[in-house]
C-alpha positions in Angstrom: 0.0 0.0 0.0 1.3 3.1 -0.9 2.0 6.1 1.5 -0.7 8.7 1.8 0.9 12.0 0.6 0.7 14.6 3.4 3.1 17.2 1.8 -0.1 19.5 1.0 -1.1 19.9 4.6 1.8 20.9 5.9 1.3 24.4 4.1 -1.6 25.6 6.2 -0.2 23.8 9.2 3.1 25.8 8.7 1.6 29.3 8.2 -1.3 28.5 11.4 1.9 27.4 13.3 4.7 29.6 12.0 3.6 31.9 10.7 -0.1 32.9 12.6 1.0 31.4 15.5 3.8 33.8 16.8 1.9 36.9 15.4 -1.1 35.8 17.9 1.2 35.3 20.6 2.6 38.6 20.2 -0.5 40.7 19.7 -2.2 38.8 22.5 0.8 39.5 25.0 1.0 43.0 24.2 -2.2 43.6 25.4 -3.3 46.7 24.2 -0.4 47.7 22.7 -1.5 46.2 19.3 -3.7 49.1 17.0 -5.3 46.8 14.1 -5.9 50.0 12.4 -1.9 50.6 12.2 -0.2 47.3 12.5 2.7 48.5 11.3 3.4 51.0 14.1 3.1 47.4 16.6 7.1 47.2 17.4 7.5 50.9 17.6 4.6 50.7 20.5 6.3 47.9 21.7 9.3 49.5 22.1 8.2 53.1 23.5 5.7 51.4 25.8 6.1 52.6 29.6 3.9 49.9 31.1 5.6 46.5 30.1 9.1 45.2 31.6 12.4 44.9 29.0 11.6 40.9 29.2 7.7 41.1 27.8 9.4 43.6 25.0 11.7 41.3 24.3 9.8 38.2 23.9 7.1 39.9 22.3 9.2 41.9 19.2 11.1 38.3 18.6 7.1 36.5 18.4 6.4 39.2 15.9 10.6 38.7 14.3 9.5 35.0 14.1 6.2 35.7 12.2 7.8 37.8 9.8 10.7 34.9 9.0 8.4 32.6 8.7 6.6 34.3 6.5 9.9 35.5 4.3 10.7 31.5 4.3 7.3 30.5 3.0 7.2 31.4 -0.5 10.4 29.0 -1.0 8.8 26.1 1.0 5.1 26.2 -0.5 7.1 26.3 -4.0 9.7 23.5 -3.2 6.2 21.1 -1.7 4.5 22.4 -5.1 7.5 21.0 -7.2 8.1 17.8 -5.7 4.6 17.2 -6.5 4.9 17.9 -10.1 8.2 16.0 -10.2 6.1 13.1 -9.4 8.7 12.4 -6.0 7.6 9.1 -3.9 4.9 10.2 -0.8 7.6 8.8 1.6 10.1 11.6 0.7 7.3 14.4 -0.2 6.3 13.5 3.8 9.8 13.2 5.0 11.2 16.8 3.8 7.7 18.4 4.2 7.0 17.5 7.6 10.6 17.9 8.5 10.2 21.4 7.5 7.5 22.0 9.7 8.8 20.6 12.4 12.0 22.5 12.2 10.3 25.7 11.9 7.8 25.0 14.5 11.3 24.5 17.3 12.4 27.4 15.4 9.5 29.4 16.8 10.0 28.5 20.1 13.6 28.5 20.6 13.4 32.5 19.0 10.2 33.3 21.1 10.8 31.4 24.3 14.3 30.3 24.9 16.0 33.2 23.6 15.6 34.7 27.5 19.6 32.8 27.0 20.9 34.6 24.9 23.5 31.1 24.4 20.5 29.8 22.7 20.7 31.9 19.8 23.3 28.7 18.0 20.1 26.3 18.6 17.7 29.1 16.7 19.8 29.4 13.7 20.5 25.2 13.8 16.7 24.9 13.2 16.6 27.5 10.7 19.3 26.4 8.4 17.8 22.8 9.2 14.4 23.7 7.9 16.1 25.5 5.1 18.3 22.1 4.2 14.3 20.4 4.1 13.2 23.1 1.3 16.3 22.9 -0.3 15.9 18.7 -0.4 13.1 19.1 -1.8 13.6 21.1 -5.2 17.3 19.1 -5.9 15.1 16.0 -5.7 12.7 17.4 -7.6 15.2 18.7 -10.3 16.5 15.2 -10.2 13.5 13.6 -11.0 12.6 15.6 -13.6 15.8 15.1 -15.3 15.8 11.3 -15.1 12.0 11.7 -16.9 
C-alpha cells in the first residue's frame, strides 16, 4: 500500500503554526499595545511602551521577528512542496522533507520566542533554521532530479 501524501497539509499547518502562531502570541501579550488600524506601528509601540518590563518587550518583538521569518521563508517552502509534486517524488520523501520542515520551523518558533531569554540559545535558533532550510532545499534538488531522469 502506498504512503498517503501529506506534503499538501503541511502548508496551512506551517503558516497556522509559524507563521499565525507567533503573530497571535505577540498581539495577545501585548495587550493593548496592538492598534489593528496601524499594524505596522506594533514594534514601535512595543518599544516606547512605559507599562511592560524589557523581558515582555523582548519576547514579544522576537514573536512578531519569528512571524515575519516565517513568512519571508514561506514562498520557497510552498514552492519547493509544489514542485516535488509535479516532479512526481515518492509520498515517503514528499512526507519526510515536508514535515521535516515543519517541524523545524515549529522549534524554530519556540527556541526564538521562548528560549532566547539565553541569549547562548541563539546557535540552537539558527541550527533549526538552516535545518528547515536544508528540508526546502531537499526538496527542489530531488525534484530537479527527478525531472531530469523523466
Amino acid at each position: 500500500m502506498a504512503t498517503a501524501n501529506l506534503s499538501f497539509f503541511t502548508l496551512p499547518a506551517v503558516v497556522l503554526g509559524t507563521c499565525i502562531g507567533p503573530h497571535g502570541y505577540a498581539i495577545l501579550h501585548a495587550r493593548n499595545h496592538y492598534d489593528n488600524a496601524y499594524p505596522r506601528k506594533f514594534n514601535d509601540a512595543i518599544a516606547e511602551s512605559e507599562t511592560l518590563d524589557k523581558e515582555a518587550k523582548a519576547r514579544i518583538l522576537r514573536a512578531q521577528a519569528a512571524s515575519d521569518n516565517s513568512f519571508e521563508t514561506l514562498g520557497y517552502f510552498a514552492a519547493a512542496v509544489v514542485a516535488g509534486n509535479y516532479a512526481g517524488l515518492e509520498s515517503s520523501s514528499l512526507n519526510f522533507l515536508s514535515i521535516g520542515y515543519l517541524v523545524t520551523r515549529l522549534a524554530y518558533v519556540v527556541t526564538y520566542i521562548k528560549l532566547q531569554d539565553n541569549r547562548m540559545y541563539h546557535v540552537l535558533r539558527s541550527v533549526f533554521w538552516e535545518a528547515a532550510f536544508c528540508f526546502s532545499s531537499a526538496l527542489w534538488i530531488k525534484a530537479g532530479l527527478n525531472m531530469m531522469r523523466k
